[in-house]
Structure formats: C-alpha cells, structure tokens
C-alpha positions, 0 to 999 in steps of 0.5 A: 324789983330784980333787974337780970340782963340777957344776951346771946351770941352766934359766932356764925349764923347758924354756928357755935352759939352762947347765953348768958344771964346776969342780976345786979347782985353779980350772980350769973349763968352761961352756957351754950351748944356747938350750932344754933342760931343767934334767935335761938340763943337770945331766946335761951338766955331769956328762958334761963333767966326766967327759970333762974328767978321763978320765986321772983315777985318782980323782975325786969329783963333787960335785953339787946334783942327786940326780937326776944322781947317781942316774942316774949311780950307782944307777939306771943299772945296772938300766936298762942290765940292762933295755935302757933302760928304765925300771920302767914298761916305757918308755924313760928320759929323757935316755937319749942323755946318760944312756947317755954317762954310762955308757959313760964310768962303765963304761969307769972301772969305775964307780970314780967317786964322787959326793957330794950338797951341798945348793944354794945352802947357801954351798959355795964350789965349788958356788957357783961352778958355780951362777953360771956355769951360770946366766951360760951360760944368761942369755948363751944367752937373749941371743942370746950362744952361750958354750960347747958342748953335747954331741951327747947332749945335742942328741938329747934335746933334740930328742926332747923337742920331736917331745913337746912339743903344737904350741900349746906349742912357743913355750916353746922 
C-alpha cells in the first residue's frame, strides 16, 4: 500500500497559502499561491497527492486535517446526492477543489483510505509536510512563486474574494 502524507498551510487566514505531499520513498511536491485559505490548501495538497498516485492500486492518506478527510470521505457523498450542497440548503465551500477530489475518489471507487494523525505531534511524514508547505507559503509571501495550484484551487479563491466586504480586500 502506498502511504502519502499531506499538509497545507495559510500564513494568515486568508493570506499566503502552501501544500505539500510526501510518499514514504522520499518522493515529494509542493507548492502554493499568494492568498487562500488554509481549507483551501489542505484540500489542494489532498487533490495533488490524488493525481500524483492515480496508478496506485492502494493508497492511504495520512493527513492533520479532519476537515479535508471529512470532505474526502464522509461528507462528500451526501452533498454529491443533494447537488452540492450543503444541509443548510447553500452551496459548499470549496466546492470547485472538493468536486476535483470526488471525481478522482469516484473514478477509484472511493477505494482510498484516509488516516487522521495528530499535527505538529513529532510524525515524522507529517513533519515534513508541515515544513514545506509552510516554506511554500513564506516563499509565495515573498514574492518567490514555488510550485502550482490547481484550477479548482483558483476558482474558490476567486469566489471568495467577489465575498469577501470592499474595506476587507487588503487582507489578500
């Protein structure tokens, strides 16, 4: 079974953002964009580790973020079954990279596995996802473009800015 641990980081919320993905054989990917939110980069790096190991037969993700497992495993299959949204009756967050996630988890017969690991606990894998993601984001906030986002990725960040109030913009 391949085991793939992934981590975003926001150095604010929204702010400067970074993934990362990283397999037990030392094979790794990062990168990251100049805003977004911490959602949005935990749920990135999950999307690239799913593309990174498409050919993968068995693969287990290991990740810090319950949020990005629960969007991956349990939650999606009610909002795919009520048209993307959520039980309030409005459309989900994140839907762009969450639908991403499903199409590739569906075309895997949801045969992926996920396992939740406490952060910043002294997991070696999660360790390392931790630091560079974070060296993603500081590098993006300099100026320093390092790695890519996805195009689902961009949309929701987008969609959260036509949200976000005029006065608050400069956040981004």
């Amino acid at each position: 079974m391949k085991i793939v641990s992934t981590d975003g980081s926001a150095l604010l919320n929204p702010g400067p953002i970074g993934w990362a993905w990283a397999d037990r054989e030392g094979n790794f990917e990062c990168g990251g964009y100049n805003k977004g939110t911490n959602q949005i980069a935990e749920l990135t790096a999950l999307l690239q580790a799913l593309w990174a190991f498409r050919e993968e037969n068995e693969l287990l993700i290991e990740s810090d973020s319950q949020y990005a497992i629960n969007c991956a495993s349990v939650w999606v299959h009610s909002w795919r079954r009520n048209g993307w949204r959520g039980s309030n009756k409005k459309q989900i967050s994140n839907i762009n990279l969450i639908k991403a996630i499903s199409k590739e988890m569906f075309q895997r017969n949801d045969n992926v596995k996920f396992k939740w690991v406490k952060g910043h606990a002294g997991d070696l894998f999660n360790e390392k996802v931790d630091t560079l993601a974070n060296s993603a984001a500081k590098k993006w906030q300099a100026g320093e473009e390092v790695g890519n986002i996805p195009e689902e990725a961009l949309l929701d960040i987008k969609s959260k800015l036509i949200q976000i109030p005029q006065n608050e913009s400069s956040l981004f």
